[in-house]
Backbone bond lengths (Angstrom), bond angles and torsions (degrees), N, CA, C in turn:
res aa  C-N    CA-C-N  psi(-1)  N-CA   C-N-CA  omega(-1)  CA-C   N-CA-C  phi
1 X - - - 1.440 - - 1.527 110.85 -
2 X 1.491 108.30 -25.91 1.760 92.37 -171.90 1.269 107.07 -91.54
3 X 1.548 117.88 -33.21 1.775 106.78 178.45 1.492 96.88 -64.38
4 X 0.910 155.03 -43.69 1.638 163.04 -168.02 2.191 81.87 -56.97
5 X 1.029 134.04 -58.16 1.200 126.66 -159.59 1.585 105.43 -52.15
6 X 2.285 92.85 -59.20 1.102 93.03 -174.01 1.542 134.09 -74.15
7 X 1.746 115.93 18.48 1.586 131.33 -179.00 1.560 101.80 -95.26
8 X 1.660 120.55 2.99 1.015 97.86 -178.98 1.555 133.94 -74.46
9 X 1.161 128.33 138.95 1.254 110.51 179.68 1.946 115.05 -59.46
10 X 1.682 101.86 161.21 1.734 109.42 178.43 1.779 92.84 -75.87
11 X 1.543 88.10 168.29 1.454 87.06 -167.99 2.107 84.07 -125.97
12 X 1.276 95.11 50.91 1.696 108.70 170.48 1.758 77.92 -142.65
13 X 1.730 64.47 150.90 1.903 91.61 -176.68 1.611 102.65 -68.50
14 X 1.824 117.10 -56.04 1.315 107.56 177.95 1.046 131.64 -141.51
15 X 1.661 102.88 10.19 1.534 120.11 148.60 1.277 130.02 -71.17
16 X 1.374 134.32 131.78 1.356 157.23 -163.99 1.531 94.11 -78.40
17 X 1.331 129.84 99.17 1.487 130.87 168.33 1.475 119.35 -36.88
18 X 1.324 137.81 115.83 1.783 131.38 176.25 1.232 113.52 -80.76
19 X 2.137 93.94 -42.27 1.490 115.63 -147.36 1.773 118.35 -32.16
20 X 1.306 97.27 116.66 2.124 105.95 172.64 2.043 78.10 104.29
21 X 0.877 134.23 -65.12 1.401 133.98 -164.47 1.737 117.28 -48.68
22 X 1.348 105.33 -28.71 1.817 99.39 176.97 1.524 102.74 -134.73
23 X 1.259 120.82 170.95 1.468 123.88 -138.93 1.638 78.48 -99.41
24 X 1.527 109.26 176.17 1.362 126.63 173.59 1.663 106.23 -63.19
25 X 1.259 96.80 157.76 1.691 95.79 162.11 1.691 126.46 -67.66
26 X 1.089 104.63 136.94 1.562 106.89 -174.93 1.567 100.86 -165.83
27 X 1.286 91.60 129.36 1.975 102.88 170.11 1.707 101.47 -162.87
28 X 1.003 100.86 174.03 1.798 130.35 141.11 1.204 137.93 -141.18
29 X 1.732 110.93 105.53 1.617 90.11 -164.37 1.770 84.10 -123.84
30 X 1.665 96.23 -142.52 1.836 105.18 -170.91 1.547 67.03 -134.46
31 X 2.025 85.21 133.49 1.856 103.14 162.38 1.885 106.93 -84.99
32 X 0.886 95.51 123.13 1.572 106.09 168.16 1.890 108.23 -47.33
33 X 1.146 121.16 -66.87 1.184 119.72 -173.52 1.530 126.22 -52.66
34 X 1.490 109.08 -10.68 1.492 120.57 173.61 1.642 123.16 -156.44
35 X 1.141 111.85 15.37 1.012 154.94 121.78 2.269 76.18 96.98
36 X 1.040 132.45 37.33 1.177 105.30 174.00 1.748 97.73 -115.67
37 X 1.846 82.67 173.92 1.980 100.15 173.78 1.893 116.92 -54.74
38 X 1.314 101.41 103.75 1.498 83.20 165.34 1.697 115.21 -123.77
39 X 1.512 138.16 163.02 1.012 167.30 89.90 1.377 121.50 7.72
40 X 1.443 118.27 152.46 1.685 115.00 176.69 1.478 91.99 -98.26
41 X 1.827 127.28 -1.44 1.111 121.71 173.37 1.593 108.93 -57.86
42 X 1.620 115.69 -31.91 1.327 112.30 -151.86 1.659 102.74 -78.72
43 X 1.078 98.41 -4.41 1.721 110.10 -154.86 1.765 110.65 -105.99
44 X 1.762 106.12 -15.51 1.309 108.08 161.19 1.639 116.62 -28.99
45 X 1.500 105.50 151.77 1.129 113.50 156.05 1.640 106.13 89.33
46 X 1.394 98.06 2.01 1.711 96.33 -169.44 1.900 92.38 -156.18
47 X 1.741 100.38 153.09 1.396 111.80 -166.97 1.382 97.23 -80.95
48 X 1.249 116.93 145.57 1.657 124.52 -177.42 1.325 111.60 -125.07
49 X 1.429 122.84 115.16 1.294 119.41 171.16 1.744 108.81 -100.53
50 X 1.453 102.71 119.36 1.672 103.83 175.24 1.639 115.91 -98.94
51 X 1.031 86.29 116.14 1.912 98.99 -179.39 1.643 105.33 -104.02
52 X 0.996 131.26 136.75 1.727 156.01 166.42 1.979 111.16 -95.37
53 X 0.850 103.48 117.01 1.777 112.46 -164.44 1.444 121.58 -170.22
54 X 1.186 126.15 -157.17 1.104 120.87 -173.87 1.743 104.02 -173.92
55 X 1.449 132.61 146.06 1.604 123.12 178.35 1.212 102.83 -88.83
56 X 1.173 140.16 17.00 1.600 128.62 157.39 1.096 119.51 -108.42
57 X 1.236 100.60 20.77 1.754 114.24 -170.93 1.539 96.73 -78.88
58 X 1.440 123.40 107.66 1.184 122.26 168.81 2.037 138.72 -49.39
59 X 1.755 96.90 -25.24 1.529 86.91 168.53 1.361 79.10 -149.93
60 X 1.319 142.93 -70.59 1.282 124.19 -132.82 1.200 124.20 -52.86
61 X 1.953 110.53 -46.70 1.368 103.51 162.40 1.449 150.55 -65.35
62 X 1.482 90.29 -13.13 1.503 107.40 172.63 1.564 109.18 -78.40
63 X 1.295 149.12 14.03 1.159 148.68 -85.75 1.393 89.81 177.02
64 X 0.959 111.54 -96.86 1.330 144.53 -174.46 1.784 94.15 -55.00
65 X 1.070 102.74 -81.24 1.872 104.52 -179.63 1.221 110.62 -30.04
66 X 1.487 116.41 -70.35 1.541 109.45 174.65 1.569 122.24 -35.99
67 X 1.410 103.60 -60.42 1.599 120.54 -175.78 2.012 109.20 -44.50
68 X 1.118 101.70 -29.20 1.446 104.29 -178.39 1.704 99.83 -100.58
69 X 0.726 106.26 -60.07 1.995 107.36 173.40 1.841 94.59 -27.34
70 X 1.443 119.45 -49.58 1.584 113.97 -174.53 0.909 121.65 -64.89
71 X 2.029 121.54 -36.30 1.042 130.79 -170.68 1.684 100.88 -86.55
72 X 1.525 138.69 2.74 1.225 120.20 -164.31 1.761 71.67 -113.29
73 X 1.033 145.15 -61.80 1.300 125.53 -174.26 0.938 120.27 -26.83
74 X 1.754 125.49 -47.66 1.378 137.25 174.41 1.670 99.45 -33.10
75 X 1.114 141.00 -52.41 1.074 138.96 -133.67 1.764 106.69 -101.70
76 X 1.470 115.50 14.16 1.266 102.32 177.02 1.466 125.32 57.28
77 X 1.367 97.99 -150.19 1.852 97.98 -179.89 1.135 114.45 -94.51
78 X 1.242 127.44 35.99 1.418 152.39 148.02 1.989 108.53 -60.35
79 X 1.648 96.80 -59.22 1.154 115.98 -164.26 2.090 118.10 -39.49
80 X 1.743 89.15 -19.20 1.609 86.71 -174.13 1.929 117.24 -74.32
81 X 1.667 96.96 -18.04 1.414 118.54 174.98 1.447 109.61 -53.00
82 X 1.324 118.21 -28.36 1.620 101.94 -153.61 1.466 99.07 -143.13
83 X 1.339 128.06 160.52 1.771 138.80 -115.10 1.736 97.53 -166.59
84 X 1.242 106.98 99.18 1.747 92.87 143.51 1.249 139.44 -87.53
85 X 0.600 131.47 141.14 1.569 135.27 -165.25 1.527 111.62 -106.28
86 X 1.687 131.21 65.67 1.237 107.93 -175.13 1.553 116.83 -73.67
87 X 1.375 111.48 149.40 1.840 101.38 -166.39 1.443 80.25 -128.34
88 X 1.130 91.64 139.53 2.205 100.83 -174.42 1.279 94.45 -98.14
89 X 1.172 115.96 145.49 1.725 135.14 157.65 0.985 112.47 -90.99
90 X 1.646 142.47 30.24 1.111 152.23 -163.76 1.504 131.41 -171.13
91 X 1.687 99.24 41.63 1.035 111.85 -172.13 1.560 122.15 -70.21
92 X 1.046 131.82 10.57 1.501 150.06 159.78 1.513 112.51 -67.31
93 X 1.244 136.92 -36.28 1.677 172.47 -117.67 1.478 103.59 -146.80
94 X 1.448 105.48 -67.16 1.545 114.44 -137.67 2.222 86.55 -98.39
95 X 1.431 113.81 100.35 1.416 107.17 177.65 1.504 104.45 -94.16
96 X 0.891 100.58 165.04 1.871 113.57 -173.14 1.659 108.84 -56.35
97 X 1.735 108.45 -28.75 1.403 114.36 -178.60 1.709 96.05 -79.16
98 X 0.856 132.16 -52.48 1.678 139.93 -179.91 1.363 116.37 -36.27
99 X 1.592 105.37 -70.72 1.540 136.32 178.06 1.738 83.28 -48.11
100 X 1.094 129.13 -88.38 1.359 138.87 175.94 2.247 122.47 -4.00
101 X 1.166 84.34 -49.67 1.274 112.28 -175.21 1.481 112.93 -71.82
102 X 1.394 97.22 -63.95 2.062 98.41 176.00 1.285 98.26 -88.51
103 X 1.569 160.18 -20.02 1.282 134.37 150.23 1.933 109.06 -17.55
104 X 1.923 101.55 -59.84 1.290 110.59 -159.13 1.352 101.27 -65.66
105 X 1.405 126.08 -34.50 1.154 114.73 172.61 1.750 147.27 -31.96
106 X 1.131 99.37 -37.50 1.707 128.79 174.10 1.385 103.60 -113.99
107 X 0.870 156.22 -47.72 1.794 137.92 -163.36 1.506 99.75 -174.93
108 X 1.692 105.76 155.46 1.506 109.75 -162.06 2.348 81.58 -101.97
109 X 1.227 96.89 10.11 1.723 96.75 169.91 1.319 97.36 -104.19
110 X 1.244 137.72 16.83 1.779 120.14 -177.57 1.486 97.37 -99.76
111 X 1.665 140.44 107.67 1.063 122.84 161.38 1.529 130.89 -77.87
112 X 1.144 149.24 127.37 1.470 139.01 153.40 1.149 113.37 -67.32
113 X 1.648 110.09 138.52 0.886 118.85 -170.36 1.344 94.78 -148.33
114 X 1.824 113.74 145.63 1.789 130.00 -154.28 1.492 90.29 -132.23
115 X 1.449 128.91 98.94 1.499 124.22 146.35 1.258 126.69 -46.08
116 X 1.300 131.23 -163.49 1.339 140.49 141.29 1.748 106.99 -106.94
117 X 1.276 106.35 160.34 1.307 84.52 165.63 1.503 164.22 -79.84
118 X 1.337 96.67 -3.73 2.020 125.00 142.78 1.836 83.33 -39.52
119 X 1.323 92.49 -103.20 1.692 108.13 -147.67 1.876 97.83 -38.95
120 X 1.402 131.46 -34.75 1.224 107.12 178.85 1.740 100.26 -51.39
121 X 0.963 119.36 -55.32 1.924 128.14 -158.48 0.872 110.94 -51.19
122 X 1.471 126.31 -34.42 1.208 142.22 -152.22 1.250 93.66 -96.42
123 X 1.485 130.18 -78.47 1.501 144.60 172.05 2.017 107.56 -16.37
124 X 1.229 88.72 -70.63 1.718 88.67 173.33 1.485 132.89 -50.92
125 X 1.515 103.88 -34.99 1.259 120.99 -158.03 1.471 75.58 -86.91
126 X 1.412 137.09 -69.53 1.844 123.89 -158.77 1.628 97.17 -55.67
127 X 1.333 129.30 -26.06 1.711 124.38 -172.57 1.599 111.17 -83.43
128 X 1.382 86.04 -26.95 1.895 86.77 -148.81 0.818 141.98 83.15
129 X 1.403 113.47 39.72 1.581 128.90 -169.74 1.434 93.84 -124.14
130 X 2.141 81.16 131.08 1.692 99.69 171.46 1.702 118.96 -77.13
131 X 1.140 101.26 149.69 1.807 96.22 164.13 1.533 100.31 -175.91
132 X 1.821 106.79 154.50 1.435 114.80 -178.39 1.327 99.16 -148.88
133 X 1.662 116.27 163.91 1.470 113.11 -155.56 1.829 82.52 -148.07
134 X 1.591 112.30 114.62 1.432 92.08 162.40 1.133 109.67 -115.07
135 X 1.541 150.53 105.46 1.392 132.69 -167.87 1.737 111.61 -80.39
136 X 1.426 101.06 112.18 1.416 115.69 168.99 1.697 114.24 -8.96
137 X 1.451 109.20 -172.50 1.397 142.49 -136.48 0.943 132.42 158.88
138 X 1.591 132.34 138.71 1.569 117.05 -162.85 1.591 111.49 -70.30
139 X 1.602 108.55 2.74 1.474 113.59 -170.27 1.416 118.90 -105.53
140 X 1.748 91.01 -34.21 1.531 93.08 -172.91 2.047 104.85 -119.82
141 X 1.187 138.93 160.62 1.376 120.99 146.34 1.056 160.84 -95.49
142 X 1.354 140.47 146.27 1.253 133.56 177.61 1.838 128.73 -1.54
143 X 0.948 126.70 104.71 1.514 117.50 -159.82 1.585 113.08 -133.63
144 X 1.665 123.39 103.46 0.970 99.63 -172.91 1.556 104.25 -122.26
145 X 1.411 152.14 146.02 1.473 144.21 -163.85 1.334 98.64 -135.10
146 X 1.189 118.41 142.88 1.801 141.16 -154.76 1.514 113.71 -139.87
147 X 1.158 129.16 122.78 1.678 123.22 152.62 1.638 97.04 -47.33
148 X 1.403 105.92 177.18 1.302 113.76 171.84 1.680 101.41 -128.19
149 X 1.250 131.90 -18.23 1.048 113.00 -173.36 1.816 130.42 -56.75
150 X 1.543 107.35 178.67 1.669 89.89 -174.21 1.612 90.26 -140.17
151 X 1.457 119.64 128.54 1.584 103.70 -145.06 2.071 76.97 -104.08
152 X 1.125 111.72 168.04 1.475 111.50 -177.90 1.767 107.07 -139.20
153 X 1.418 111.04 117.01 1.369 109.57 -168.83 1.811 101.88 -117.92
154 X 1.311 107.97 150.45 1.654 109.03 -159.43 1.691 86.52 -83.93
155 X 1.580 83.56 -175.40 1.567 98.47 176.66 1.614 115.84 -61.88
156 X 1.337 133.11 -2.75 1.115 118.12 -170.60 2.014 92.33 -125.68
157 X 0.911 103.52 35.28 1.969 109.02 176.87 1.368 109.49 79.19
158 X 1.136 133.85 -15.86 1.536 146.18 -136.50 1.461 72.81 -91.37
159 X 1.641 107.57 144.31 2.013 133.27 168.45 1.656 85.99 -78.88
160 X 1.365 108.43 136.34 1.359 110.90 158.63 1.446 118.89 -128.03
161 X 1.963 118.55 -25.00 0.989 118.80 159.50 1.861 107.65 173.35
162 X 1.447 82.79 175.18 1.753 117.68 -164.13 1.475 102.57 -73.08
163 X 1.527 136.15 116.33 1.300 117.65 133.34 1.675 114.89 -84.98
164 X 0.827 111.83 160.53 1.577 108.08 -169.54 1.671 77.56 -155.70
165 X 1.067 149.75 57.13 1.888 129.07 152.43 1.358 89.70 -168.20
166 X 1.134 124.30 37.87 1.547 114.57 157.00 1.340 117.18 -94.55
167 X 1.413 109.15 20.63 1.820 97.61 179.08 1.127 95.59 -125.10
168 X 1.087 141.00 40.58 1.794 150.33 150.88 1.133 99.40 -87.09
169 X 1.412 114.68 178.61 1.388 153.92 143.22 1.580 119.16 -61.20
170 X 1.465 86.98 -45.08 1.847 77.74 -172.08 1.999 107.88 -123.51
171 X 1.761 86.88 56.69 1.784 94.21 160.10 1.045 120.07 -71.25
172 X 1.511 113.71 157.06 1.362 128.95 -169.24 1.594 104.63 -101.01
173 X 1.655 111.09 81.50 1.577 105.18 -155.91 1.696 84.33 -94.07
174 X 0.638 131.48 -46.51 2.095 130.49 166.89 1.993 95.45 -7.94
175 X 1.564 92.06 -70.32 1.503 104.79 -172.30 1.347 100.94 -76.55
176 X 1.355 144.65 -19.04 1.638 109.82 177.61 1.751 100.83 -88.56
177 X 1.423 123.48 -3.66 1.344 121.43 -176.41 1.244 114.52 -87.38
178 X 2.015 120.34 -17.87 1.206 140.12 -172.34 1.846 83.01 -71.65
179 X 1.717 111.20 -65.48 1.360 95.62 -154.86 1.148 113.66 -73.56
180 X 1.620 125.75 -5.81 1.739 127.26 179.33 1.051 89.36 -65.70
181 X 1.214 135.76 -47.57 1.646 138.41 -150.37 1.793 121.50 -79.03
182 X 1.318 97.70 -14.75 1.367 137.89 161.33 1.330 116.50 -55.62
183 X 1.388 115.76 -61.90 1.369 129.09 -151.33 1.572 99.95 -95.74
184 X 1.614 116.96 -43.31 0.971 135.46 165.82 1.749 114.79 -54.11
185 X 1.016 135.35 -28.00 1.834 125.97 -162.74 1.428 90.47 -115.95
């Protein structure tokens, strides 16, 4: 009966179910777009997708950002409900005017967002998100490595689930907009 539990299929089209599996939302970082301290308090009431990345990220994040920028259009006038949160792993690089800039690039819902480096450590470590930072040298280069996932928390902070294939070409943004649209109505 219990492997039979755990064969069940998610009941999201192409999000990976968390729900009970990852902790509530909780941070403090600085919003890029206005440069003050915010809370996941501030963000109640609305679906939050937290992404881990960086703007020199040559494809994945560009990738991925877009791929969700398509799927939040999907969603009509829904779309003002719900928030990405890009959080840079490269806050040495990534300044609040920068972060600011390619947020705008893809959707006026993509926030940047600048830790310190506590709150990056911390942030990953409560999610589980990988990341490494090697800062170059005239010998060696710049090197920074990222999870890709994009964790999605409902209107009330609660983890509900995993996209993990939004940094392809051929995401299923139809289906991650089905389950935003879900969480959202």
């Amino acid at each position: 009966m219990l492997l039979q539990a755990c064969s069940e299929p998610s009941h999201w089209r192409v999000g990976d179910d968390v729900t009970g599996s990852f902790p509530p939302l909780a941070f403090t970082l600085t919003r890029a777009t206005d440069g003050k301290t915010v809370t996941a308090a501030d963000y109640r009431g609305k679906v939050v997708l937290l992404y881990f990345g960086y703007t020199f990220c040559p494809d994945v994040c560009p990738t991925t950002l877009l791929n969700l920028a398509q799927a939040l259009k999907q969603l009509g006038p829904l779309v003002n409900q719900a928030r990405v949160l890009f959080i840079t792993v490269d806050p040495n690089r990534d300044t609040l005017p920068i972060l600011k800039d390619y947020g705008a690039q893809f959707a006026p819902q993509i926030e940047g967002m600048r830790p310190t480096p506590d709150q990056l450590a911390g942030l990953a470590r409560r999610y589980r998100a990988a990341y490494s930072v090697s800062p170059g040298d005239k010998d060696h280069p710049y090197v920074v490595t990222h999870s890709s996932a994009v964790y999605v928390f409902d209107k009330h902070g609660n983890a509900r689930f995993l996209l993990t294939s939004m940094s392809t070409g051929a995401s299923d943004t139809a289906g991650a907009a089905a389950d935003l649209r879900r969480l959202l109505e």
